[in-house]
PDB file as gemmi writes it, atoms N, CA and C in Angstrom:
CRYST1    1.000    1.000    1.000  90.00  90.00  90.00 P 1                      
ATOM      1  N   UNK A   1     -11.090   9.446  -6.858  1.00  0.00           N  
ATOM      2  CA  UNK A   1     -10.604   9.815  -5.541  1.00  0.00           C  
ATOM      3  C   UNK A   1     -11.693  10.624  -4.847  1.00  0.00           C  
ATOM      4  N   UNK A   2     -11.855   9.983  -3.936  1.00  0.00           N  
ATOM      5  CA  UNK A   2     -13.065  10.898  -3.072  1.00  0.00           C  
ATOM      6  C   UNK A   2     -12.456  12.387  -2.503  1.00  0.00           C  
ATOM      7  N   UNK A   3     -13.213  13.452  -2.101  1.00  0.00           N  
ATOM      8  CA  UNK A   3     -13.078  14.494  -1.809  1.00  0.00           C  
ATOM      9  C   UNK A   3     -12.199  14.763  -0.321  1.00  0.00           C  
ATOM     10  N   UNK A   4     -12.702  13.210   0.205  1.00  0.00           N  
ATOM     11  CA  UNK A   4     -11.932  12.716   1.713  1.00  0.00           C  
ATOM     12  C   UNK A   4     -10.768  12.486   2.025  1.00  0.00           C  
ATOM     13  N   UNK A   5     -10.276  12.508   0.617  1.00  0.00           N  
ATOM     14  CA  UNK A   5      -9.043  11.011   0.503  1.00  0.00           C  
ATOM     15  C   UNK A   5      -7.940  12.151  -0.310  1.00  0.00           C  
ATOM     16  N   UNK A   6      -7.323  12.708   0.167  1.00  0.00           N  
ATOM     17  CA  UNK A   6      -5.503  13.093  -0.400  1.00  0.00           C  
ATOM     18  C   UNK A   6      -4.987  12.019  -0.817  1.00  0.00           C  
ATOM     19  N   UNK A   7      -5.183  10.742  -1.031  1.00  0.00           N  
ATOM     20  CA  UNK A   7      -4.304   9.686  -1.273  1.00  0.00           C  
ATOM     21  C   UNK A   7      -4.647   9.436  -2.664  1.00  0.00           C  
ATOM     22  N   UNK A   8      -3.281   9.035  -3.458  1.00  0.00           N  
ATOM     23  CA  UNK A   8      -3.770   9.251  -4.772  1.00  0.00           C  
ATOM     24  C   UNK A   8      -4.169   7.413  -5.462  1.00  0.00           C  
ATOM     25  N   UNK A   9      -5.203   7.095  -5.905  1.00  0.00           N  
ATOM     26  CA  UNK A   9      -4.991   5.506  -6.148  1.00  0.00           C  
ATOM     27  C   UNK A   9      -4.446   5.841  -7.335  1.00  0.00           C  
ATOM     28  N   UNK A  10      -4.576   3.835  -7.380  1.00  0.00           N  
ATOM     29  CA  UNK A  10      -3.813   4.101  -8.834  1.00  0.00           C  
ATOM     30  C   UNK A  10      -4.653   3.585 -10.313  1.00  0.00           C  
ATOM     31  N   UNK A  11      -5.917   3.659  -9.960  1.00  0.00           N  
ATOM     32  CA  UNK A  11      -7.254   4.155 -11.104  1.00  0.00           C  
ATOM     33  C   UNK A  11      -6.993   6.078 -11.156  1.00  0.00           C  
ATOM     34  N   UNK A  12      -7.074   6.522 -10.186  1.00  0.00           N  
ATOM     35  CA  UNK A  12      -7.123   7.533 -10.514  1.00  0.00           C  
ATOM     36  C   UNK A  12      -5.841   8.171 -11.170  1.00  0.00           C  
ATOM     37  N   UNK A  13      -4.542   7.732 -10.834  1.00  0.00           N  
ATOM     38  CA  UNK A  13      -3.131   8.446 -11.792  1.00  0.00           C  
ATOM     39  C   UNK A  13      -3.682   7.746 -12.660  1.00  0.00           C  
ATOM     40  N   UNK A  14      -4.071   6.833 -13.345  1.00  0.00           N  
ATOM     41  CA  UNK A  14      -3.810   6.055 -14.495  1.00  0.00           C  
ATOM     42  C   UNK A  14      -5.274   6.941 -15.636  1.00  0.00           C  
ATOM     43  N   UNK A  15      -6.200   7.732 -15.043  1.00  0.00           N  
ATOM     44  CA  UNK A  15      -6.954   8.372 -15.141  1.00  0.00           C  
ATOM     45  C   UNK A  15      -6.972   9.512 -15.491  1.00  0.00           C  
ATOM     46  N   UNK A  16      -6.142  10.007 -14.868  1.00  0.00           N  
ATOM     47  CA  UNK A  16      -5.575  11.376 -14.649  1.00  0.00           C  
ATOM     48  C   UNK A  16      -5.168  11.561 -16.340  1.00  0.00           C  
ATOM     49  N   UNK A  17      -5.649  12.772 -16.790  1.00  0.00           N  
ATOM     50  CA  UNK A  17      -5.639  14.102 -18.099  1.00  0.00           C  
ATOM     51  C   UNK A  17      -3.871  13.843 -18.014  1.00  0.00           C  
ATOM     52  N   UNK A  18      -3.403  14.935 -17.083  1.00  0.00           N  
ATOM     53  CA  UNK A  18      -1.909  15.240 -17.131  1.00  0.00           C  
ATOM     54  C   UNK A  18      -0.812  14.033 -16.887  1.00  0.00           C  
ATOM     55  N   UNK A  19      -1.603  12.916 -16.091  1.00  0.00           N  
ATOM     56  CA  UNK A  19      -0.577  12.253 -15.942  1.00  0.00           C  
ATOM     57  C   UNK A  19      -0.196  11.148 -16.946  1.00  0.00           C  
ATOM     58  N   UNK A  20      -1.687  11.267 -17.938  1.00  0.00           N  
ATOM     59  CA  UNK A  20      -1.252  10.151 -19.175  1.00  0.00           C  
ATOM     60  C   UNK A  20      -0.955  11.162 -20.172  1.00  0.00           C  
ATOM     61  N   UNK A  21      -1.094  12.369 -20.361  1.00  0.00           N  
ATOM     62  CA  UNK A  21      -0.495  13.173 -21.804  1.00  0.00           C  
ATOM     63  C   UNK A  21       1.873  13.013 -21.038  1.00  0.00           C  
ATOM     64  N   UNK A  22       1.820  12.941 -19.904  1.00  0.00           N  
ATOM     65  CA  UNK A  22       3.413  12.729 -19.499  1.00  0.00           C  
ATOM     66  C   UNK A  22       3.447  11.442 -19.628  1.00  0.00           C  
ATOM     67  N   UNK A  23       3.265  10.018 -19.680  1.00  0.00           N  
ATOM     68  CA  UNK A  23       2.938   9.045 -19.858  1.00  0.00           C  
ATOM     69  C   UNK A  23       3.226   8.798 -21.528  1.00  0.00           C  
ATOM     70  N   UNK A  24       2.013   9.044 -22.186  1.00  0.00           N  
ATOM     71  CA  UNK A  24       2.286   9.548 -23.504  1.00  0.00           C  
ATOM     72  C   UNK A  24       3.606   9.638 -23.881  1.00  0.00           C  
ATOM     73  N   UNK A  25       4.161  10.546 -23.535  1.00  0.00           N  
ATOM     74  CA  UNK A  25       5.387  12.093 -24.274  1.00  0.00           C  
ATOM     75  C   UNK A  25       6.783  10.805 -23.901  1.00  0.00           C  
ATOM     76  N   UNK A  26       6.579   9.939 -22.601  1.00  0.00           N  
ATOM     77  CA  UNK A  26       7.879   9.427 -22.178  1.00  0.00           C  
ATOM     78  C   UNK A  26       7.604   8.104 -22.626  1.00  0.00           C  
ATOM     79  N   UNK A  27       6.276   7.404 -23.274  1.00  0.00           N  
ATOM     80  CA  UNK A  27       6.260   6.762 -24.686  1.00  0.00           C  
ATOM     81  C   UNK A  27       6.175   5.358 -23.125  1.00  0.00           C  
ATOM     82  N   UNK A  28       5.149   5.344 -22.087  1.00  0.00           N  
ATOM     83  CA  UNK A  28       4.996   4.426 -20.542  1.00  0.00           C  
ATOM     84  C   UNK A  28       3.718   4.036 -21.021  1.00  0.00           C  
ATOM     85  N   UNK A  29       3.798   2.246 -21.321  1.00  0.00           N  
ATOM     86  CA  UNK A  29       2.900   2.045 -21.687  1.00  0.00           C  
ATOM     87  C   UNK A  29       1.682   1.974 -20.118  1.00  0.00           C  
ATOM     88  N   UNK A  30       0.193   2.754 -20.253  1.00  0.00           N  
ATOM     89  CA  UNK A  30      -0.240   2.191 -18.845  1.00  0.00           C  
ATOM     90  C   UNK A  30      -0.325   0.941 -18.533  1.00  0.00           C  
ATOM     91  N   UNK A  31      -0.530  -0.211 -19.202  1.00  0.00           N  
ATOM     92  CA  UNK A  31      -0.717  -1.365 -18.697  1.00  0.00           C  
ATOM     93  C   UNK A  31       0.526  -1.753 -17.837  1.00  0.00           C  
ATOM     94  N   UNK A  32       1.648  -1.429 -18.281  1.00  0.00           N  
ATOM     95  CA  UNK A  32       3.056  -1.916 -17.601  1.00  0.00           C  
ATOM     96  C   UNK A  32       3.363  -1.049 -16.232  1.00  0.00           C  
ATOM     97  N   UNK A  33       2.640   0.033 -15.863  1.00  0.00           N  
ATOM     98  CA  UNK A  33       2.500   1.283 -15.641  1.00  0.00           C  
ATOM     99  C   UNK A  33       1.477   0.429 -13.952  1.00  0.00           C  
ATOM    100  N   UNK A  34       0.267   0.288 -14.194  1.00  0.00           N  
ATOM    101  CA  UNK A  34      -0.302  -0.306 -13.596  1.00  0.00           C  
ATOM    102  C   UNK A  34       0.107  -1.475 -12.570  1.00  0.00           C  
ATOM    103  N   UNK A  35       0.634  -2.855 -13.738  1.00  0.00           N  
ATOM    104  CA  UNK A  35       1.363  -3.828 -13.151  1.00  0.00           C  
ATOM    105  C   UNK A  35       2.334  -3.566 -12.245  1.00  0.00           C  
ATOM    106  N   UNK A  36       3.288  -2.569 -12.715  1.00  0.00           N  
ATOM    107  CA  UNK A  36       4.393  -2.221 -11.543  1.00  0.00           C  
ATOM    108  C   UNK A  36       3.583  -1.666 -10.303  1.00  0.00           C  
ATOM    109  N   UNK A  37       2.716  -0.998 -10.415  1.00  0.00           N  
ATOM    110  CA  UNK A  37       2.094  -0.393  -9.371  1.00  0.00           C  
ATOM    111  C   UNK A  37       1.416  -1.181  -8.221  1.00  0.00           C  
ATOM    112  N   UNK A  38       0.790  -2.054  -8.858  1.00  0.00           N  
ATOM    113  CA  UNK A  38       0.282  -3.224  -7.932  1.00  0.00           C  
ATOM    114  C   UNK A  38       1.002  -4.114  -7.505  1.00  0.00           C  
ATOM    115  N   UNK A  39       2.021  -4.485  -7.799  1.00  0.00           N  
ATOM    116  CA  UNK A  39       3.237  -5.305  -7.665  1.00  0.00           C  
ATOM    117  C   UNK A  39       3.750  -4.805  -6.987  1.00  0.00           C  
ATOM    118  N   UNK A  40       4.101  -3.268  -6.957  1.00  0.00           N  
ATOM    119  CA  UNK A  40       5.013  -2.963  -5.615  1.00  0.00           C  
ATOM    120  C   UNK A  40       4.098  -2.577  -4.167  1.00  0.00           C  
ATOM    121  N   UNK A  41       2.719  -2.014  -4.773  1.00  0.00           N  
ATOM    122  CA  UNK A  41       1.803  -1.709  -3.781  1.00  0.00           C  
ATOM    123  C   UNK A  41       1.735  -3.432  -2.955  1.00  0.00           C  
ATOM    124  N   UNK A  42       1.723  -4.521  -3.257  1.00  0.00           N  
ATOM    125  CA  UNK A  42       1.465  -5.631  -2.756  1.00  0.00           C  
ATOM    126  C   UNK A  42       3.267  -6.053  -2.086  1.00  0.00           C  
ATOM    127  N   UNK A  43       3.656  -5.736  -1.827  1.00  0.00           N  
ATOM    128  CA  UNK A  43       4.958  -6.158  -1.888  1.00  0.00           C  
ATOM    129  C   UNK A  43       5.486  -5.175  -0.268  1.00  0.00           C  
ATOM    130  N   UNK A  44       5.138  -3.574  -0.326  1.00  0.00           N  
ATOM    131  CA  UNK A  44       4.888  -3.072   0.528  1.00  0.00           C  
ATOM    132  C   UNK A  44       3.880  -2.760   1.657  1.00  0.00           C  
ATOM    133  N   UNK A  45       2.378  -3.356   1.108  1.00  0.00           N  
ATOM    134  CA  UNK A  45       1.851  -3.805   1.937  1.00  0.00           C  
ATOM    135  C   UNK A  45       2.152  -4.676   3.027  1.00  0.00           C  
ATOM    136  N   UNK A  46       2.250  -4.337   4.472  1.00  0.00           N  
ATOM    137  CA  UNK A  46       2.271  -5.255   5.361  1.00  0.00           C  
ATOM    138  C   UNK A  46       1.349  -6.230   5.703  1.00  0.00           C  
ATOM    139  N   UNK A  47       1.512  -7.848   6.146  1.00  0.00           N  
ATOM    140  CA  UNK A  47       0.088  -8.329   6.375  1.00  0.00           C  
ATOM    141  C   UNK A  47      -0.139  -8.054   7.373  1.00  0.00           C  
ATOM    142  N   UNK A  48      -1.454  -7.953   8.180  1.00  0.00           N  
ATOM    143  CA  UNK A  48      -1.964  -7.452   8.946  1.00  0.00           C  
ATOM    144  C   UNK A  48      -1.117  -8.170  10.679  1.00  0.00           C  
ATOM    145  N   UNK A  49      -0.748  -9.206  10.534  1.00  0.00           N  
ATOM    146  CA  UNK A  49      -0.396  -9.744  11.543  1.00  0.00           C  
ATOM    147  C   UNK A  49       1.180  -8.990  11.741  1.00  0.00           C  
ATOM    148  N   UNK A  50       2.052  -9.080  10.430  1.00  0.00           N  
ATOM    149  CA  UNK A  50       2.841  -8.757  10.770  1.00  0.00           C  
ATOM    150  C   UNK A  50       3.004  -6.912  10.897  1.00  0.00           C  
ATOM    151  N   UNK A  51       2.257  -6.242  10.692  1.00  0.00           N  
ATOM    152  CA  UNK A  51       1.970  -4.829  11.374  1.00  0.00           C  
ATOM    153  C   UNK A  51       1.877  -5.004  12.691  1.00  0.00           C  
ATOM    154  N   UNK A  52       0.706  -5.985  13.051  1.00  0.00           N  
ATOM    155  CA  UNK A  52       0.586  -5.678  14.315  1.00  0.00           C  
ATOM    156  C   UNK A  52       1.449  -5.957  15.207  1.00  0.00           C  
ATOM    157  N   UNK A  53       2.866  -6.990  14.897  1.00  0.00           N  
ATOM    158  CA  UNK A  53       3.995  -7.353  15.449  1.00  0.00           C  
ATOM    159  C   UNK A  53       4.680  -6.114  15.677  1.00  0.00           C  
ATOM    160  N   UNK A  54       5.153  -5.652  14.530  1.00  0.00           N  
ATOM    161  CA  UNK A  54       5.689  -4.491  14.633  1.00  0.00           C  
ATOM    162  C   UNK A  54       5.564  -3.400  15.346  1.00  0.00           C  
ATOM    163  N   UNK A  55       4.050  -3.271  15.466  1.00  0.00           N  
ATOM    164  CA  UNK A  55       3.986  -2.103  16.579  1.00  0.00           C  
ATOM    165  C   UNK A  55       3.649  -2.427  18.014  1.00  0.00           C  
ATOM    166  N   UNK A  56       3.977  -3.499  18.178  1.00  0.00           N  
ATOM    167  CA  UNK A  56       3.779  -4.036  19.608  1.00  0.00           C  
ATOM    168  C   UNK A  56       5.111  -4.841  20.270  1.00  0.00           C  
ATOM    169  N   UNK A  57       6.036  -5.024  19.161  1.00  0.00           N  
ATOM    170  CA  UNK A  57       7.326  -5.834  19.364  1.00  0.00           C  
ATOM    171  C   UNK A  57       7.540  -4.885  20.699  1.00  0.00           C  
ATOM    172  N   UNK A  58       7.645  -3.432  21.293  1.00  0.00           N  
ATOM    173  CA  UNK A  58       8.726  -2.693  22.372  1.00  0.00           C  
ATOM    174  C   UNK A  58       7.699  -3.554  23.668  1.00  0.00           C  
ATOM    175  N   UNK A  59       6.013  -3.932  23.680  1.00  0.00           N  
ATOM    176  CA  UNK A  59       5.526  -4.192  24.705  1.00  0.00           C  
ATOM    177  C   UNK A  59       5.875  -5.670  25.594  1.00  0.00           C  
ATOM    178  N   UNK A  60       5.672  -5.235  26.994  1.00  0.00           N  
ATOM    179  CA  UNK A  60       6.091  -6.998  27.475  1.00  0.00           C  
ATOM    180  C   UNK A  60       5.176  -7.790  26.892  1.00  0.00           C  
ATOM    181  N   UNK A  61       5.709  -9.447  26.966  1.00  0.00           N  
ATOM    182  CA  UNK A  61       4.488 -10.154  26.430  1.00  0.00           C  
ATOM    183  C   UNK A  61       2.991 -10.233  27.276  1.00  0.00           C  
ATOM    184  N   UNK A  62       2.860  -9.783  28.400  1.00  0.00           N  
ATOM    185  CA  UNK A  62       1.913  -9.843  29.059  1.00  0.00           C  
ATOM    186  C   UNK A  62       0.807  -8.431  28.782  1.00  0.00           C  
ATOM    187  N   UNK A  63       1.408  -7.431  28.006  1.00  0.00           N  
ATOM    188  CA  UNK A  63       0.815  -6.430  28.182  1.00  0.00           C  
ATOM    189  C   UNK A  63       0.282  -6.673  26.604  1.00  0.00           C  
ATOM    190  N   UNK A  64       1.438  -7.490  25.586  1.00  0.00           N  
ATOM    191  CA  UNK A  64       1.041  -7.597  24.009  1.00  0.00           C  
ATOM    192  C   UNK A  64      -0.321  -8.339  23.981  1.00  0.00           C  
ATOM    193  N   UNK A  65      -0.395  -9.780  25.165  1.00  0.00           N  
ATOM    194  CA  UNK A  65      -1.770 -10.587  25.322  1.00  0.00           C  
ATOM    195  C   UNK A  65      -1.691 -11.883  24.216  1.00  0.00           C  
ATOM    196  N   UNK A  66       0.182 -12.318  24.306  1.00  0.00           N  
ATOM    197  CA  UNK A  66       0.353 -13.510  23.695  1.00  0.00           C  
ATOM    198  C   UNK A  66      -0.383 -14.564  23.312  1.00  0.00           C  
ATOM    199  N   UNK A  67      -1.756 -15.089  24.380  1.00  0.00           N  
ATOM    200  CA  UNK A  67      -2.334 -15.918  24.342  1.00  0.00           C  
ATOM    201  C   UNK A  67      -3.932 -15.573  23.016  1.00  0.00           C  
ATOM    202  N   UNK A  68      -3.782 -14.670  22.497  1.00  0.00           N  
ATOM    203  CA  UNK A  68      -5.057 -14.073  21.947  1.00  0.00           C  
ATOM    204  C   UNK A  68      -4.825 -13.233  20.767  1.00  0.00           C  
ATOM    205  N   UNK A  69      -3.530 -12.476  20.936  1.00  0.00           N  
ATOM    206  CA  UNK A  69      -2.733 -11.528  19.734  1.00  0.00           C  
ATOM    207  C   UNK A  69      -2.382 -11.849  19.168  1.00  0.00           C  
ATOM    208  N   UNK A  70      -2.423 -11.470  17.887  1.00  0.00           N  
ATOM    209  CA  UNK A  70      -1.516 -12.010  16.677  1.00  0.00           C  
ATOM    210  C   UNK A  70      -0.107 -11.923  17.098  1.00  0.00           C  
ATOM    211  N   UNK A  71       0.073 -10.828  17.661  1.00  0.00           N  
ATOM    212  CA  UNK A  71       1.447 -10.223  17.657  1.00  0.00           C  
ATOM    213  C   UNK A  71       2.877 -11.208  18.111  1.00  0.00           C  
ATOM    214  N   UNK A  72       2.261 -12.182  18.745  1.00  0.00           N  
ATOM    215  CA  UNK A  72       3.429 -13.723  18.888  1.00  0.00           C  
ATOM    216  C   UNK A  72       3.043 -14.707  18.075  1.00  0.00           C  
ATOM    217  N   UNK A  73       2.409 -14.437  17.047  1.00  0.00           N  
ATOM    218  CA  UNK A  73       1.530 -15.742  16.519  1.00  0.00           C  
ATOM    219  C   UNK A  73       2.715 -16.093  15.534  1.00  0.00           C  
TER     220      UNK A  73                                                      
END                                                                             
């Protein structure tokens, strides 16, 4: 985790001293640990088109730029 970044990945929990001796103790294997992680990280990821729907759905279509935007695509 860079010095930039408050955001925790998930190399770095899986990395992490304290978070594999609790890992450990509650007997979580990391590999299964991981998989769930990316699985739900991909799952909650939005695709990019449909973000940009979302935050443009309140605009008229003339102001969204239907002909060029993802955002009606």
């Amino acid at each position: 985790m860079s010095p930039e970044s408050r955001d925790l990945t998930i190399e770095s929990v899986l990395a992490d001293p304290i978070i594999l001796a609790a890992m450990k103790a509650d007997r979580v294997n990391p590999r299964d640990l991981e998989t769930l992680l990316r699985a739900t990280a991909r799952r909650i990821e939005p695709a990019p088109q449909r973000k940009w729907a979302a935050m443009t759905a309140f605009l008229p279509r003339q102001i969204c730029g239907a002909d060029r935007d993802p955002c009606l695509a």
